[in-house]
C-alpha positions as CSV (number, residue, x, y, z in Angstrom):
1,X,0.0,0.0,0.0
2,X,1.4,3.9,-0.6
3,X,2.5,5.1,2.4
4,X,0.6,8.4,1.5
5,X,-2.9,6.8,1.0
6,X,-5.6,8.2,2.8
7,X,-7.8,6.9,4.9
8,X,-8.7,3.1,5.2
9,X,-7.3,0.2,3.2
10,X,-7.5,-3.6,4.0
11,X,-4.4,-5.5,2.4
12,X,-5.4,-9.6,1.7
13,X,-2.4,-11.5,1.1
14,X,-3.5,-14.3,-0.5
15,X,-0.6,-17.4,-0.7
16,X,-0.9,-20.9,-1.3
17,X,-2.3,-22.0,2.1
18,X,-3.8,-19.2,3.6
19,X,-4.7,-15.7,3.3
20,X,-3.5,-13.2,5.4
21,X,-5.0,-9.9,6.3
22,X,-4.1,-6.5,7.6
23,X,-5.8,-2.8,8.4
24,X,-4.1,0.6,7.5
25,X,-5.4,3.4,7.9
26,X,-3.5,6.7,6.4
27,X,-1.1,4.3,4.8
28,X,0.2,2.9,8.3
29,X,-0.9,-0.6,9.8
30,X,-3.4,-0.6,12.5
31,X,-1.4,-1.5,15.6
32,X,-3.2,-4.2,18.5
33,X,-2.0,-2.5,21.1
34,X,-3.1,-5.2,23.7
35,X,-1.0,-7.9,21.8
36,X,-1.5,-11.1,19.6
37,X,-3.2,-13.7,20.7
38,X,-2.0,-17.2,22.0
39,X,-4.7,-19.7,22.5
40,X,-7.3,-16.8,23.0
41,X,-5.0,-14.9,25.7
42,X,-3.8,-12.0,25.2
43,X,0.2,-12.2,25.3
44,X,0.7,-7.6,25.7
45,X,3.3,-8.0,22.8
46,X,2.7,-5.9,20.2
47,X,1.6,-6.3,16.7
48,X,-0.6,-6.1,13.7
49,X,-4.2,-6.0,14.0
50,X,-4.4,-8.9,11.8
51,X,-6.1,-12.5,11.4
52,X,-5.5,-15.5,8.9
53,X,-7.8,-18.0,7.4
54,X,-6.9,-21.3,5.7
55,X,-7.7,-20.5,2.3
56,X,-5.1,-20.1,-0.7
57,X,-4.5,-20.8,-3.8
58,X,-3.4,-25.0,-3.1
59,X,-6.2,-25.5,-0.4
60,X,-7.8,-29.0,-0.7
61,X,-11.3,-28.9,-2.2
62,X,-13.3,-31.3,-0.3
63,X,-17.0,-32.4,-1.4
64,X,-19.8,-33.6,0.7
65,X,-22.8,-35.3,-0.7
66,X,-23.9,-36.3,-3.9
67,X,-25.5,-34.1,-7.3
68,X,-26.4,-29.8,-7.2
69,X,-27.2,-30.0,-3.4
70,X,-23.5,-31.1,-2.6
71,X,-21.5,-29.0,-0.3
72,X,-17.8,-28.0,-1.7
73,X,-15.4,-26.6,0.7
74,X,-12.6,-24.7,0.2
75,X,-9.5,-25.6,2.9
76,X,-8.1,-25.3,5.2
77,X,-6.3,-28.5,4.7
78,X,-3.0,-28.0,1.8
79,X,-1.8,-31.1,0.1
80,X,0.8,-30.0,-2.0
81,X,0.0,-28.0,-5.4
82,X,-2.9,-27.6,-7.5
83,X,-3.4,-29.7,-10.3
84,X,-2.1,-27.1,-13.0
85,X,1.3,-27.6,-10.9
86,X,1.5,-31.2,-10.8
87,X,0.0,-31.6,-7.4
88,X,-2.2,-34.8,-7.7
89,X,-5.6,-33.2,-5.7
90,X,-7.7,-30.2,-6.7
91,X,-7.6,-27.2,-5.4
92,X,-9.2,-23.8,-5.3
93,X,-6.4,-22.3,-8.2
94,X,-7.6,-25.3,-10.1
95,X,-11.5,-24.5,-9.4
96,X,-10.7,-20.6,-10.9
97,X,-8.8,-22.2,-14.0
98,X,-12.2,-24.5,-14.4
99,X,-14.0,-21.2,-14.8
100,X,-11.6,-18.9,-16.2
101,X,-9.8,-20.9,-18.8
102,X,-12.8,-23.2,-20.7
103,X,-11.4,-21.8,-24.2
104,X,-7.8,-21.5,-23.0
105,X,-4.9,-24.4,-23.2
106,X,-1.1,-24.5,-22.7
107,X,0.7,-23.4,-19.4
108,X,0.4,-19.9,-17.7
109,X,3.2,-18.5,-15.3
110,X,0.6,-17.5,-12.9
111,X,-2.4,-20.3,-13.6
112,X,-0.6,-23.0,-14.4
113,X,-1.1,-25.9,-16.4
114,X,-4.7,-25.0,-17.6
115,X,-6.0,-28.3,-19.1
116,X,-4.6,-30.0,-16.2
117,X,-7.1,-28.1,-13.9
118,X,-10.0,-28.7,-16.1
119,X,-9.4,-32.8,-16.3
120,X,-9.1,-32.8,-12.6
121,X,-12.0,-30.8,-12.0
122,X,-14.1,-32.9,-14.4
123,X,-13.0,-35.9,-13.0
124,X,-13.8,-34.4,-9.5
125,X,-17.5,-33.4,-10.7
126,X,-18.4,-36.5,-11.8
127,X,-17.5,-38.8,-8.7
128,X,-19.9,-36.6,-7.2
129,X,-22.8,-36.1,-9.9
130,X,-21.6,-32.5,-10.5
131,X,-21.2,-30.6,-13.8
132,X,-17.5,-29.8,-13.4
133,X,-18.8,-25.3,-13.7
134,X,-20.9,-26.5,-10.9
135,X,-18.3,-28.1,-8.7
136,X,-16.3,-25.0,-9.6
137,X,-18.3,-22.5,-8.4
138,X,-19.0,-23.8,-5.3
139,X,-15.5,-24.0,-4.2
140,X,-15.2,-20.2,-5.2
141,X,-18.2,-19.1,-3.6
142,X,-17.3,-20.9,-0.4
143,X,-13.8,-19.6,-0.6
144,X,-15.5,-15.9,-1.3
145,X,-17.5,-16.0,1.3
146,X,-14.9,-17.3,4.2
147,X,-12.3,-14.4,3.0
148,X,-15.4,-12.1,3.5
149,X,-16.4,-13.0,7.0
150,X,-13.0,-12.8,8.4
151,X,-12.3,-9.3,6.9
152,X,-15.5,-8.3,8.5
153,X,-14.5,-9.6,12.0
154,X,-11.0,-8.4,11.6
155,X,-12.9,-4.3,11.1
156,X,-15.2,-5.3,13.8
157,X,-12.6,-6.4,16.1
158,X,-10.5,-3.4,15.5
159,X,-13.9,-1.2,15.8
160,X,-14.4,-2.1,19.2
161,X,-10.9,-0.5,20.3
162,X,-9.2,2.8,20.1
163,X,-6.8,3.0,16.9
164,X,-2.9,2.6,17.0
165,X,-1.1,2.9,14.4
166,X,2.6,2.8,13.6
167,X,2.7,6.7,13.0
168,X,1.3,7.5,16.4
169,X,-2.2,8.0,15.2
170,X,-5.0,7.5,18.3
171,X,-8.3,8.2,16.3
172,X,-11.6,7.7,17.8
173,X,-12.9,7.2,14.3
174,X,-14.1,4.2,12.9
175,X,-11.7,2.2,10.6
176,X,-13.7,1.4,7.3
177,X,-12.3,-0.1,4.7
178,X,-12.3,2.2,1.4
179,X,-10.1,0.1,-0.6
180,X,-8.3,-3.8,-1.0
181,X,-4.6,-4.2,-1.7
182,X,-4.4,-7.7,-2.7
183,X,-1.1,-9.4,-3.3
184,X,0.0,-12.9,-3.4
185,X,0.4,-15.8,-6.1
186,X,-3.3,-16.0,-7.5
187,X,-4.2,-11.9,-7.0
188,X,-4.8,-11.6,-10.7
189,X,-7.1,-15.0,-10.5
190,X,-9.2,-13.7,-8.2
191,X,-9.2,-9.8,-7.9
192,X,-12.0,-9.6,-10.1
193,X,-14.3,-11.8,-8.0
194,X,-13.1,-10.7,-4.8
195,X,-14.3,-7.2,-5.3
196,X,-17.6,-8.6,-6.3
197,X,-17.8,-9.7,-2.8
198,X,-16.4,-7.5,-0.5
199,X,-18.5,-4.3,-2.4
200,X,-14.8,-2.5,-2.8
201,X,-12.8,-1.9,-5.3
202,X,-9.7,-4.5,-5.2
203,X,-6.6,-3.6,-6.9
204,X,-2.5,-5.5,-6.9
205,X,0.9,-3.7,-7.1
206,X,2.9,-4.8,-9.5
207,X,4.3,-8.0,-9.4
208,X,1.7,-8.4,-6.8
209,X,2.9,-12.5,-6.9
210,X,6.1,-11.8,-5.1
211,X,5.5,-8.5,-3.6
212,X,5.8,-10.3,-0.1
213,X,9.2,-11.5,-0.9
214,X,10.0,-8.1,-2.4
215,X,9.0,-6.2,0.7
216,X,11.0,-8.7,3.0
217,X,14.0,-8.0,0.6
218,X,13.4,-4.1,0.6
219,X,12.2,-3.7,4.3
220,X,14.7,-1.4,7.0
221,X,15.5,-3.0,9.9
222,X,13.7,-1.6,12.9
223,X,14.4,-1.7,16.9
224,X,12.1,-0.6,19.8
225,X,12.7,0.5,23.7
226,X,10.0,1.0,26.1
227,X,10.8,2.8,29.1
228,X,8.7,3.7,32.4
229,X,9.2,6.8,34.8
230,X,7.9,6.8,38.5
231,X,7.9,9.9,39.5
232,X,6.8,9.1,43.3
233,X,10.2,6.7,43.8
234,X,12.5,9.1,41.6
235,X,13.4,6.2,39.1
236,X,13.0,5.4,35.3
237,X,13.6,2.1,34.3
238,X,14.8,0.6,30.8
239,X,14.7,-3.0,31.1
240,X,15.8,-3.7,27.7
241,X,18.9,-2.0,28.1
242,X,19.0,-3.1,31.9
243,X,19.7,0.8,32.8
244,X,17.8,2.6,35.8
245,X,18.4,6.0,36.6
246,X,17.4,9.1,39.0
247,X,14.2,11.2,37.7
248,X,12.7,14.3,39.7
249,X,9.3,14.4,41.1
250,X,8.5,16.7,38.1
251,X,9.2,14.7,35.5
252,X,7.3,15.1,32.5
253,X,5.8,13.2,29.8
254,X,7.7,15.2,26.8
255,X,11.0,14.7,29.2
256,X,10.2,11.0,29.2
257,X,9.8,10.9,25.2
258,X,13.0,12.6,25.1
259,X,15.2,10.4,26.9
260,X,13.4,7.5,25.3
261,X,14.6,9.1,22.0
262,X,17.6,9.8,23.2
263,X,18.4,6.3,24.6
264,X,17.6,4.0,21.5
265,X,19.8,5.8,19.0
266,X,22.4,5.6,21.3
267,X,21.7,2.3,22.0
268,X,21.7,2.2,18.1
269,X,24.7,3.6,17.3
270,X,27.0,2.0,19.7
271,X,25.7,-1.5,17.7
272,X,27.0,0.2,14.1
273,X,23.8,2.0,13.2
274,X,24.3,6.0,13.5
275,X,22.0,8.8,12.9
276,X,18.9,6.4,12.6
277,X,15.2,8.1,13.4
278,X,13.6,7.2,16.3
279,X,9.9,7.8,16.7
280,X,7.7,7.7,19.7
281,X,4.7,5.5,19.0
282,X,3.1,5.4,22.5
283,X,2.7,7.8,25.4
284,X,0.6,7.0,28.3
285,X,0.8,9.2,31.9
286,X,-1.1,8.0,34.6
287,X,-1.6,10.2,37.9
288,X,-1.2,8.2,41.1
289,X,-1.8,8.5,45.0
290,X,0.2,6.2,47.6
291,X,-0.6,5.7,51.0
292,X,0.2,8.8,51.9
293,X,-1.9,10.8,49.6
294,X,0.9,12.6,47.8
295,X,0.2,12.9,43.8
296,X,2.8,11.2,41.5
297,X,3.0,10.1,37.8
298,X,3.3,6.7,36.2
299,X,4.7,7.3,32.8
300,X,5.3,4.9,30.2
301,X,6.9,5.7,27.3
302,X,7.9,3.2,24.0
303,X,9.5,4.2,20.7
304,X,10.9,2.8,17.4
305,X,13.1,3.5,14.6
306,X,11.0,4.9,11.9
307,X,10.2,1.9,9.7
308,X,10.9,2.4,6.3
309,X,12.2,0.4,2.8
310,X,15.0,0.7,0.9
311,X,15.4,2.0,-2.4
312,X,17.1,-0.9,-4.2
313,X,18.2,-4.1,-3.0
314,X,21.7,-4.2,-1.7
315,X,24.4,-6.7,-4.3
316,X,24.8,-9.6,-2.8
């Protein structure tokens, strides 16, 4: 996605065994501030607001029941490759190449073997008294409508918190998807239909196939430090860098960004990395009493370097 577009986008990265999805909004990604989730607990590590279903391009097409009331499903289950890549099972790329490719032949770099899919999918159909279209269409549609129902939960889960986002942004705003960024080996296979159901418009980068492996190859590295002030005991703590030092009782929350700031590029350059841009992503002060009644200030400060990409991959 541009990092100047406005507004909300949801990015679908769509690979062979699952599909992978992500908010931005402005251009940045939606931060979960409370964490990922590790068997349905949250773990307070920070990270995408994201979710990921089993369905890709190789997921296993399974059939139940016999003739036009016969239910096709898409996934989650991968078995090796579709069909029109030698795999030896069906699969949802296979199902599009059924539908797409009826008056096509020969091999595609991004489809595949075409006739391959078709003779599968025939073969498929008829164990189950399906017209192969049929048999097709189903696994689409069931494919469709999964994708759909976990982007929905993914804005609805993100809905019911405050927004964080990797450029500081706290919004009280709803996050509505204006757009799709798809990417991933069968984008161009399934952009069209996609849109269809999701009601937005869908669009691909170029060389949306291998824009995953691009943006690992092109990505910065980053680092982060958190760091927390009490001002009632005089101390800030870095734990990361295992450093604690003397604060006064009127320590402030732009004095606490500061020294965060300060601290990471430090930290930063003594490891061979000068001059890098540190940006604060989260600021929280929180006024306290202790037994005594006197008033102090929890503060709790983490920044990052500014992530970024590259502009051309470095020789090997």
């Amino acid at each position: 996605c541009p990092e100047t577009e406005r507004g909300c986008s949801l990015l679908l990265d769509m690979g062979g065994t699952t599909t992978d999805m992500a908010l931005f909004s402005d251009g940045s990604p939606v931060i979960d501030r409370e964490g990922m989730l590790l068997r349905g607990r949250r773990t307070l590590v920070r990270a995408l607001a994201s979710t990921s279903i089993g369905v890709g391009g190789d997921s296993l097409l399974t059939v139940e029941g016999v003739g036009r009331e016969a239910r096709v499903r898409t996934g989650p289950l991968r078995q090796g490759p579709a069909l029109a890549f030698g795999g030896a099972q069906a699969t949802l790329l296979d199902a599009l190449n059924a539908l797409d490719g009826e008056a096509a032949s020969g091999v595609s770099a991004d489809r595949g073997n075409l006739a391959a899919s078709r003779e599968g999918m025939a073969a498929l159909a008829a164990a189950h008294g399906l017209e192969a279209r049929l048999l097709a269409q189903k696994a689409v549609d069931d494919a469709l409508a999964r994708v759909v129902q976990a982007a929905r939960e993914l804005v609805e889960a993100v809905n019911a918190r405050p927004i964080y986002t990797l450029a500081a942004l706290k919004a009280a705003r709803e996050a509505r998807p204006q757009r799709v960024w798809l990417v991933g080996g069968p984008a161009d296979c399934i952009r069209q239909r996609l849109g269809a159901a999701l009601g937005l418009p869908v669009a691909s980068p170029p060389h949306a196939a291998v824009a995953n492996a691009v943006g690992a190859a092109l990505t910065l590295p980053t680092a982060g430090l958190e760091i927390y002030a009490d001002t009632g005991r005089g101390l800030l703590r870095a734990p990361a860098l295992d450093l604690e030092e003397r604060i006064g009782k009127g320590y402030t929350l732009d004095a606490a960004e500061r020294r965060a700031r300060e601290l990471l590029a430090a930290h930063l350059a003594a490891e061979g990395v000068p001059d890098a841009a540190v940006e604060v992503v989260e600021a929280d002060l929180f006024a306290t009493l202790d037994d005594g009644g006197y008033g102090s200030r929890d503060i709790r400060v983490a920044c990052q370097v500014v992530p970024g990409i590259a502009g051309r991959v470095a020789p090997a």
